[in-house]
N, C-alpha and C positions, 0 to 999 in steps of 0.2 A: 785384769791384773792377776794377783796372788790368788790361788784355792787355799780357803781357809778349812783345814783338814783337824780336829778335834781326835783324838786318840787316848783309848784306856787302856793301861797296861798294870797288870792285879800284881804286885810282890807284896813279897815278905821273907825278914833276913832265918827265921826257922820256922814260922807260921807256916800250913800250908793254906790256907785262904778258901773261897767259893770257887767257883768254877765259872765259867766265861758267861757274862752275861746272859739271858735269858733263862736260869734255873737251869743248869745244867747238872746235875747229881754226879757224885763221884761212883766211878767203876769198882765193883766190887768184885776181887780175885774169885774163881772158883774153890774150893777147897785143898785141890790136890800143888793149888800154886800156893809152894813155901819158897823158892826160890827168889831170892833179892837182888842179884846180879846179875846181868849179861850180859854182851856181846854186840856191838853193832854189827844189824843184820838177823840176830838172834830174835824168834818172838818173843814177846812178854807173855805176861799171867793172861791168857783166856779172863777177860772178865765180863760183867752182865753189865746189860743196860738197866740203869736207872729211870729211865723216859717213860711213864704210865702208857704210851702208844707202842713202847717195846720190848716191855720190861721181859720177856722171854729169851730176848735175841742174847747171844755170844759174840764176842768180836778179842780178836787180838790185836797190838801194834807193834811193828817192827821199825825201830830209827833202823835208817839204811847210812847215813852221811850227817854231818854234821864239816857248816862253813862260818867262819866268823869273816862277818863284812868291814867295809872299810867306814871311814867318815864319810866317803865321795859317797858311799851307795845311801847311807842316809841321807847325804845333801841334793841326791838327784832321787829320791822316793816321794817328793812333795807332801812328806811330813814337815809340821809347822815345826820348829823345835820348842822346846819345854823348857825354860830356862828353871825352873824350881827344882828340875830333876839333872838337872846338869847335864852334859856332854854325855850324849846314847851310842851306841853302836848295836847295826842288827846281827844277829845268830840265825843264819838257816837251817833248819832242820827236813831233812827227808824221811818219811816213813811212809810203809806201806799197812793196811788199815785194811784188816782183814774180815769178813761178815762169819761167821761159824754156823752158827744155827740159829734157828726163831725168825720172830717177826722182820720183814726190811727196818734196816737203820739210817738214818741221814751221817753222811760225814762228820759235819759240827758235832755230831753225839758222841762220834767217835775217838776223836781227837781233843776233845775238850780236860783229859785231864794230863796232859804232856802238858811239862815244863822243863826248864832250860836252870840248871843249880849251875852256879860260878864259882870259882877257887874262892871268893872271899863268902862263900855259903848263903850268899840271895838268890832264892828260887823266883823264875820270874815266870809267867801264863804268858803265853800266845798275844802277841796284839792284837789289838780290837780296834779297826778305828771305825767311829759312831759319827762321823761325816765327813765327806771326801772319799778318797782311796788313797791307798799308798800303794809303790809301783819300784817291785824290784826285777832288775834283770836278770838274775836267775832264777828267781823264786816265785812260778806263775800264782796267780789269785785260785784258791780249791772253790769247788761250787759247794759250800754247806749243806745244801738243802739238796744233795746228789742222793741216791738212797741204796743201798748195798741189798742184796738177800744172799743166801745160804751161800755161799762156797767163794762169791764175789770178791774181790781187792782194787785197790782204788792206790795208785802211788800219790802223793800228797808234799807239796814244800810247804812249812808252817815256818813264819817271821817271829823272832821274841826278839824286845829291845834289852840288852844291861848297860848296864853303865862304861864308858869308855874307860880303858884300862884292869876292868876285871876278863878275866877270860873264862868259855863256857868248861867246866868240869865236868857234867854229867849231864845227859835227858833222864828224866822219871818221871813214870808214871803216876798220879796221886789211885791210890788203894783201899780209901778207904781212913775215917780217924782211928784205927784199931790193928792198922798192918804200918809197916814202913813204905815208903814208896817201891814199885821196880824203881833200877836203874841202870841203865849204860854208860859205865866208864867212861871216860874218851881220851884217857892217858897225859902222859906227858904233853 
């Protein structure tokens, strides 16, 4: 019959929360990134990995696109629904995920501090689902555990669930408790 598919999804309406399951450390700008604004398609702040296996490496991330999906596409991603959290719709995000310098990095390292901020100002993390799979038709599954070195880039679709009816305002970066987030606009 039914796959029973179990799903973590981290918000908070101004908090910005831990990072995606398995200790993942937030990215820390380099110094010469003061800049808090940009562009889709623009890179963000170069920042350092947090990972004791990488803590040397650089990486930047570029949102390339940004799609808000429909009800059908959560109805056919064989996510279970969640009725405590009401009626979800997914947000696809593309970006490219850049290696700089140091140690190789795993993807999931990389991507782990993009979130998805909505006009009514809940920032929400990346979904995680923690058994099953969920299955979007535009938004292939990233291999996490993929591993980048120096100069490497990796294009990447990332799924965030919000709530039906808010719509996505901005991707950002979390920076660190001590900077604001990057962010990407995404306009009207």
């Amino acid at each position: 019959m039914g796959t029973v598919t179990a799903v973590a999804v981290l918000t908070g309406c101004n908090g910005l929360g831990s990072g995606k399951a398995g200790g993942s450390a937030s990215a820390r700008p380099t110094p010469q990134a003061v800049k808090k604004a940009y562009r889709l398609g623009e890179a963000g702040p170069t920042a350092e990995s947090q990972k004791l296996k990488s803590q040397d490496a650089k990486y930047t991330v570029t949102p390339l696109e940004v799609r808000t999906g429909t009800a059908a596409d959560m109805d056919n991603s064989g996510l279970k629904k969640d009725d405590k959290d009401g009626p979800q719709i997914p947000v696809f995000v593309w970006s490219t995920l850049t290696h700089k310098s140091g140690t190789p990095m795993e993807l999931g390292d990389m991507d782990s501090d993009i979130m998805v901020r909505t006009d009514a100002g809940l920032r929400t993390r990346a979904l995680i689902v923690m058994m099953g799979s969920a299955k979007w038709a535009d938004c292939p599954e990233t291999d996490s555990t993929k591993t980048l070195g120096p100069g490497q880039s990796e294009k990447i679709c990332t799924a965030f669930l919000i709530p039906a009816g808010q719509k996505p305002a901005a991707v950002e970066q979390f920076r660190g408790f001590n900077a604001e987030p990057a962010q990407w606009p995404l306009g009207g």
